[in-house]
N, CA, C and O atoms as CSV, one atom per row, in Angstrom:
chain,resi,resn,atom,element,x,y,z
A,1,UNK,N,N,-19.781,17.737,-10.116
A,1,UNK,CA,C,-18.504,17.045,-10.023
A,1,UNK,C,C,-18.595,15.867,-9.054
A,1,UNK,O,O,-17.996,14.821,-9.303
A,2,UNK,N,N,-19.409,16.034,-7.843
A,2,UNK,CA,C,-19.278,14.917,-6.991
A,2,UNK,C,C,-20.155,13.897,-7.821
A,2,UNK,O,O,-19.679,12.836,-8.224
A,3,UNK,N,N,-21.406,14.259,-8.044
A,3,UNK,CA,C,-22.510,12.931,-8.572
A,3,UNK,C,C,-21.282,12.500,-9.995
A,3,UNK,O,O,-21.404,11.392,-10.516
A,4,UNK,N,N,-20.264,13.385,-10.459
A,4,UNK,CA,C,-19.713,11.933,-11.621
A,4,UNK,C,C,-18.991,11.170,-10.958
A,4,UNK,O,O,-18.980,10.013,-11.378
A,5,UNK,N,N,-18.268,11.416,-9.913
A,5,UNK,CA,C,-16.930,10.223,-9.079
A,5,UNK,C,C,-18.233,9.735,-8.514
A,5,UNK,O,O,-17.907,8.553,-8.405
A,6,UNK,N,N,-19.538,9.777,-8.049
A,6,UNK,CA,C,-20.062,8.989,-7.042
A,6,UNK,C,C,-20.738,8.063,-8.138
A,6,UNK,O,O,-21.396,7.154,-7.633
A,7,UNK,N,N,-20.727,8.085,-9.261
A,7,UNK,CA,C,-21.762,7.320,-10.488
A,7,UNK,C,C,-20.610,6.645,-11.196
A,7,UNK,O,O,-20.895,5.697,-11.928
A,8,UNK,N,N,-19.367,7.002,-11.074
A,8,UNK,CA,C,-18.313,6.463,-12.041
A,8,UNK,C,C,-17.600,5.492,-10.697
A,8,UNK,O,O,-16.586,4.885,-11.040
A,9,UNK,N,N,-17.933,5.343,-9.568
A,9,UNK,CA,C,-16.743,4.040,-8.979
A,9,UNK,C,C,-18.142,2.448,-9.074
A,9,UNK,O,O,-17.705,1.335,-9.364
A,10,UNK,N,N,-19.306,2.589,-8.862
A,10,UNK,CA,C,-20.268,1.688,-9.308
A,10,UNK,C,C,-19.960,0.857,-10.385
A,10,UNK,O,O,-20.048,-0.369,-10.320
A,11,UNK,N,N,-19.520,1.617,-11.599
A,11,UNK,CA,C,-19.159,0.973,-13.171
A,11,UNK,C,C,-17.833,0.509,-12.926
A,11,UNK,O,O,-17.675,-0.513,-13.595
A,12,UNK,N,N,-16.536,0.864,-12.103
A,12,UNK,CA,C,-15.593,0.622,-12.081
A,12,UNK,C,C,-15.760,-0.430,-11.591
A,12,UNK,O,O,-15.142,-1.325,-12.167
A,13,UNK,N,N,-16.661,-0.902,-10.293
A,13,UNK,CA,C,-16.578,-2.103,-9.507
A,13,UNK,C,C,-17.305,-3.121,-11.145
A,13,UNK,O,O,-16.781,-3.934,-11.906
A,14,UNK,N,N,-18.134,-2.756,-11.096
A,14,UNK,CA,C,-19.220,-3.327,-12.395
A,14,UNK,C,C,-17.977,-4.258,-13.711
A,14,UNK,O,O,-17.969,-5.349,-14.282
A,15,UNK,N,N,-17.078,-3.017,-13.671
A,15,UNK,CA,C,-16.364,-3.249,-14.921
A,15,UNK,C,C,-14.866,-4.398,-14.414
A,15,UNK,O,O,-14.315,-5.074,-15.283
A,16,UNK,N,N,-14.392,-4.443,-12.931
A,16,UNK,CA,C,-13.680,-5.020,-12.285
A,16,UNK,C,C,-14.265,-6.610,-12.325
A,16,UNK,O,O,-13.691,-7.547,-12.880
A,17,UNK,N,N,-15.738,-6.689,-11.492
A,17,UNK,CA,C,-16.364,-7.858,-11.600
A,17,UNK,C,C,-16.546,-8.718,-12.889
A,17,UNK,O,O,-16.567,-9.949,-12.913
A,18,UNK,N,N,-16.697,-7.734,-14.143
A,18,UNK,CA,C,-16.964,-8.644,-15.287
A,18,UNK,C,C,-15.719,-9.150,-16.015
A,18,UNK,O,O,-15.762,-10.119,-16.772
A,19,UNK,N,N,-14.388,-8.317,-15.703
A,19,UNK,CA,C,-12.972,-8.581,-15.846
A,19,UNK,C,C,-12.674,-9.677,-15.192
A,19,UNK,O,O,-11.954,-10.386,-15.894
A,20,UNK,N,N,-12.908,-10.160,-14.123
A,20,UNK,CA,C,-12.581,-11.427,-13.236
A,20,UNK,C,C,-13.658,-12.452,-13.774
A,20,UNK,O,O,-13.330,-13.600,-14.075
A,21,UNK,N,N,-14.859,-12.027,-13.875
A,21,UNK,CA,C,-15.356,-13.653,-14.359
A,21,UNK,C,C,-15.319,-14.197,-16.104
A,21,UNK,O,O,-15.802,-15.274,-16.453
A,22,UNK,N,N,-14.606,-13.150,-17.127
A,22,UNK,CA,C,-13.953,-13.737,-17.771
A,22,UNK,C,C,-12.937,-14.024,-17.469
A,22,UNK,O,O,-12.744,-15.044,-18.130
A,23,UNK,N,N,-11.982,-13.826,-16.838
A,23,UNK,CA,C,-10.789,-14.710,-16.983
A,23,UNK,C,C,-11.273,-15.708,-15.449
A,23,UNK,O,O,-10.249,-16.134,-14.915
A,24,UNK,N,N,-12.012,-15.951,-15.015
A,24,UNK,CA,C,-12.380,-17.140,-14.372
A,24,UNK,C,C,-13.087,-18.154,-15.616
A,24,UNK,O,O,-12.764,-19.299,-15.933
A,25,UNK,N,N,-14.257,-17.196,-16.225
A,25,UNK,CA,C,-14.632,-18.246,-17.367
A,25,UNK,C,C,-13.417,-18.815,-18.752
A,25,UNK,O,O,-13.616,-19.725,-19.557
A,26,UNK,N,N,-12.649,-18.256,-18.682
A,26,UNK,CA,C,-11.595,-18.683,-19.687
A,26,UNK,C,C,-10.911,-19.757,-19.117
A,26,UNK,O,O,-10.798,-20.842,-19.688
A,27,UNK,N,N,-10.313,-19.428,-17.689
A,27,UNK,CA,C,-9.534,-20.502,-17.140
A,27,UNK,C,C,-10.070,-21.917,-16.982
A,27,UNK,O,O,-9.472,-22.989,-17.077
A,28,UNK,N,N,-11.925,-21.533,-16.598
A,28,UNK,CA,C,-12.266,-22.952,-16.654
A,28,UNK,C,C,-12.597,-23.867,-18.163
A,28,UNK,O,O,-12.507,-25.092,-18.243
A,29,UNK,N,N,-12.976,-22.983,-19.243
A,29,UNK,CA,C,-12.825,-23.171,-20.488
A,29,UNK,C,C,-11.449,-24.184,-20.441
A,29,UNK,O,O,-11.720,-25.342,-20.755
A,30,UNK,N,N,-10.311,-23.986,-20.168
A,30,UNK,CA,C,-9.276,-24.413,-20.310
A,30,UNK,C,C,-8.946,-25.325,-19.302
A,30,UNK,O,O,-8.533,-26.374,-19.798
A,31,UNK,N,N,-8.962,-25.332,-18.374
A,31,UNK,CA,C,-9.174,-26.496,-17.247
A,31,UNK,C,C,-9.855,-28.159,-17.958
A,31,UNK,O,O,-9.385,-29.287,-18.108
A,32,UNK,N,N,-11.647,-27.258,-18.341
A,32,UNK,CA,C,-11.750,-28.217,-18.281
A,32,UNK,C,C,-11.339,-29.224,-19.977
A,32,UNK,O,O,-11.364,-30.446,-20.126
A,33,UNK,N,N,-11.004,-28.168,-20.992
A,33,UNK,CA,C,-9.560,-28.786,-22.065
A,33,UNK,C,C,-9.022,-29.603,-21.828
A,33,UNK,O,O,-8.991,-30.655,-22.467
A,34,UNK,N,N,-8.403,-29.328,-20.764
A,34,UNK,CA,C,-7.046,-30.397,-20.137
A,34,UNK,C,C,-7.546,-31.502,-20.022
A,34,UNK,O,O,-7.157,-32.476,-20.668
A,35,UNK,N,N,-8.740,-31.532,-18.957
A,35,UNK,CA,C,-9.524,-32.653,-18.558
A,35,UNK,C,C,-9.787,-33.324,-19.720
A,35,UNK,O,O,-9.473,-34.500,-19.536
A,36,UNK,N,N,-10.105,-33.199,-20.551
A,36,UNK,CA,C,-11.173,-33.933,-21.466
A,36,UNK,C,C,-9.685,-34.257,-22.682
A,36,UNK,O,O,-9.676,-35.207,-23.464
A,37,UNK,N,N,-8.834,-33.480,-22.592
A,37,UNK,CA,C,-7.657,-34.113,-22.911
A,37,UNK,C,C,-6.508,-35.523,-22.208
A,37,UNK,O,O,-5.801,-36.304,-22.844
A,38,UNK,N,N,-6.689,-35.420,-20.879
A,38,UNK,CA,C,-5.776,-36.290,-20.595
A,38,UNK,C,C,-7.224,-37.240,-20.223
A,38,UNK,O,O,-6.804,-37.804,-19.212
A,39,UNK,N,N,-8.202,-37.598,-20.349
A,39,UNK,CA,C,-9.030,-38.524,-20.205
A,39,UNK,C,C,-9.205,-39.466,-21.409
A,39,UNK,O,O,-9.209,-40.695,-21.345
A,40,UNK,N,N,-9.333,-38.795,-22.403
A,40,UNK,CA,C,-8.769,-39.286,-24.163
A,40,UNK,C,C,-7.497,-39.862,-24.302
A,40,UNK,O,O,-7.323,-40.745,-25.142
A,41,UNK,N,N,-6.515,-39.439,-23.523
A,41,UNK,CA,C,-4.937,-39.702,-23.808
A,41,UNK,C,C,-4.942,-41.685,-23.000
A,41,UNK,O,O,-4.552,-42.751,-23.476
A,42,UNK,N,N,-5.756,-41.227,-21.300
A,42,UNK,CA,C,-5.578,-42.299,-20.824
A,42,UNK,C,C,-6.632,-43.200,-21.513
A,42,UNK,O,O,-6.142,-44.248,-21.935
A,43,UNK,N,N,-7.648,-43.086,-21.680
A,43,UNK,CA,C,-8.564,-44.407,-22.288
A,43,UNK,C,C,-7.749,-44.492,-23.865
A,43,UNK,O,O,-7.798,-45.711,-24.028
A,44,UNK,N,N,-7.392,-44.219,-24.489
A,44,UNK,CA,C,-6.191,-44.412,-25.527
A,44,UNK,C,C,-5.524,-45.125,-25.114
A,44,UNK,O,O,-5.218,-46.154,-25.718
A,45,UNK,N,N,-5.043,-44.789,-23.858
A,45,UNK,CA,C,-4.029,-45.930,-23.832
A,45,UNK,C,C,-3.915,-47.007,-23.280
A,45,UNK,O,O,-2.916,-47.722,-23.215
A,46,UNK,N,N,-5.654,-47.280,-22.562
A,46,UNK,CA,C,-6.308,-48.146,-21.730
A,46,UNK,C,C,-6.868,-49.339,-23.207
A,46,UNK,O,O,-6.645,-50.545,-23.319
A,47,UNK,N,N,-7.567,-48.481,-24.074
A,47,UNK,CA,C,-7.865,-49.514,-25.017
A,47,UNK,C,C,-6.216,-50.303,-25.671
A,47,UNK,O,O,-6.047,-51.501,-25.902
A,48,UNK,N,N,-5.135,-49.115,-25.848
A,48,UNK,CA,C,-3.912,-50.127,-26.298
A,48,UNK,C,C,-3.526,-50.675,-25.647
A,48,UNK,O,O,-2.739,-51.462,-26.173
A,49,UNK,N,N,-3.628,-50.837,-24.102
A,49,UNK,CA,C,-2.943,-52.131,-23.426
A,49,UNK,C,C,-4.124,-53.321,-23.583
A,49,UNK,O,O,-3.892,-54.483,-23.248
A,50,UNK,N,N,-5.343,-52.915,-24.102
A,50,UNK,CA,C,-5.970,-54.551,-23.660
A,50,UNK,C,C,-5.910,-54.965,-25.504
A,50,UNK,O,O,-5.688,-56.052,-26.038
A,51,UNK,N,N,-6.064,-54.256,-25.827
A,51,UNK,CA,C,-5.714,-54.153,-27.831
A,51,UNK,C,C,-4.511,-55.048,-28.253
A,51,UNK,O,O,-4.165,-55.101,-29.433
């Protein structure tokens, strides 16, 4: 009984850590979206003011 709680909080941390760096890797997925969206929006609208 003890070696399963002492073998099962390892995977919990294991399973905590890989929970946070997808939603760190998602957020930057999407971050950098934005970026590459409002950089398109402004040179769009950099070529229509000299256009």
């Amino acid at each position: 009984m003890l070696q399963k709680t002492l073998s099962e909080k390892p995977l919990a941390k294991i399973r905590e850590r890989a929970f946070e760096g997808a939603f760190l890797g998602v957020a930057l997925i999407a971050m950098a979206g934005w970026a590459y969206f409002i950089i398109l929006l402004s040179l769009k609208f950099f070529l229509w003011l000299i256009g």
